[in-house]
Every structure is written in C-alpha cells, then in structure tokens.
C-alpha positions as CSV (number, residue, x, y, z in Angstrom):
1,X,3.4,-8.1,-32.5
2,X,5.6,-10.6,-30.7
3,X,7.1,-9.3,-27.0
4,X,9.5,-11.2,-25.0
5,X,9.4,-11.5,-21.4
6,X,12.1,-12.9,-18.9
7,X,9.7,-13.8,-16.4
8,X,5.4,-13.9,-16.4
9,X,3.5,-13.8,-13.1
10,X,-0.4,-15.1,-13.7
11,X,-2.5,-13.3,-11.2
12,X,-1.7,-9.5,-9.5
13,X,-2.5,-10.7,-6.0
14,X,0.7,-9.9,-3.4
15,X,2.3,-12.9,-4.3
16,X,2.3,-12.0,-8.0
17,X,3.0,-8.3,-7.6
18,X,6.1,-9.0,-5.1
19,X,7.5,-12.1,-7.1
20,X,7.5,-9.7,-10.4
21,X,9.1,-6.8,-7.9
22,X,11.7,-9.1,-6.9
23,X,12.6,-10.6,-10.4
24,X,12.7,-6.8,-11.8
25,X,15.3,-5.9,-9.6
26,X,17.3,-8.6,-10.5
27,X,17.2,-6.9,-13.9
28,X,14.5,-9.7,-15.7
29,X,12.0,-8.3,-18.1
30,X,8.4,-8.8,-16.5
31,X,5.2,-9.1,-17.4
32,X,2.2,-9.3,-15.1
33,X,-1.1,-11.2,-16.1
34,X,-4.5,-10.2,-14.3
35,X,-8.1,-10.5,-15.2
36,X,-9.8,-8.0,-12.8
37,X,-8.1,-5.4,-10.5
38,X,-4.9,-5.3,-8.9
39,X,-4.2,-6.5,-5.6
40,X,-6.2,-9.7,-5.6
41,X,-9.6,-10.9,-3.6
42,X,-7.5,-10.1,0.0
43,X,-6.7,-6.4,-0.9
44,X,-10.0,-5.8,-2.8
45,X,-13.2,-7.8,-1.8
46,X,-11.9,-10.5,1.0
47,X,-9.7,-9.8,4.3
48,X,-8.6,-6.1,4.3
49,X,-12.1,-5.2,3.7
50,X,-13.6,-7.2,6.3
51,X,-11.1,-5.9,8.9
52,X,-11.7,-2.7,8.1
53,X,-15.4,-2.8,8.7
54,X,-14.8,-5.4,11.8
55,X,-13.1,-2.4,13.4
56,X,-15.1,0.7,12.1
C-alpha cells in the first residue's frame, strides 16, 4: 500500500508536532514519524519532569 504525504515531520518532539500543525492548516497532507512517545525527551523524561519535581 503506497500513501502520499505533502509534508513528513521525523521526530514528535514540539518542533515536529507544531511544524506538522502549522503545515495542516495550510491544507498539506501530513504525516508524523516517531519511534517512542509523543512529545519528545523535554515533555517526557528531560525538562518538564525535572521542573516539576525541582518545585514539588
């Protein structure tokens, strides 16, 4: 099965996520490439985390 995309983000870290967003609303098809979870090591295991717990 062959699909055609209009624009590919590699990686759903922000940039990815918001660069796909923006491309959508300009009416491209999208297509979002990720290995693990959404969100990338800052949402998920590196700075939110830690500034969560620095405050707690």
């Amino acid at each position: 099965m062959t699909r055609h995309f209009d624009y590919l983000a590699i990686g759903g870290g922000s940039g990815g996520i918001a660069s796909i967003n923006r491309a959508a609303m300009y009416g491209q098809k999208c297509a979002l490439i990720e290995a693990k979870e959404l969100g990338g090591t800052c949402v998920n295991v590196g700075c939110v985390p830690k500034k969560i717990m620095w405050h707690a």
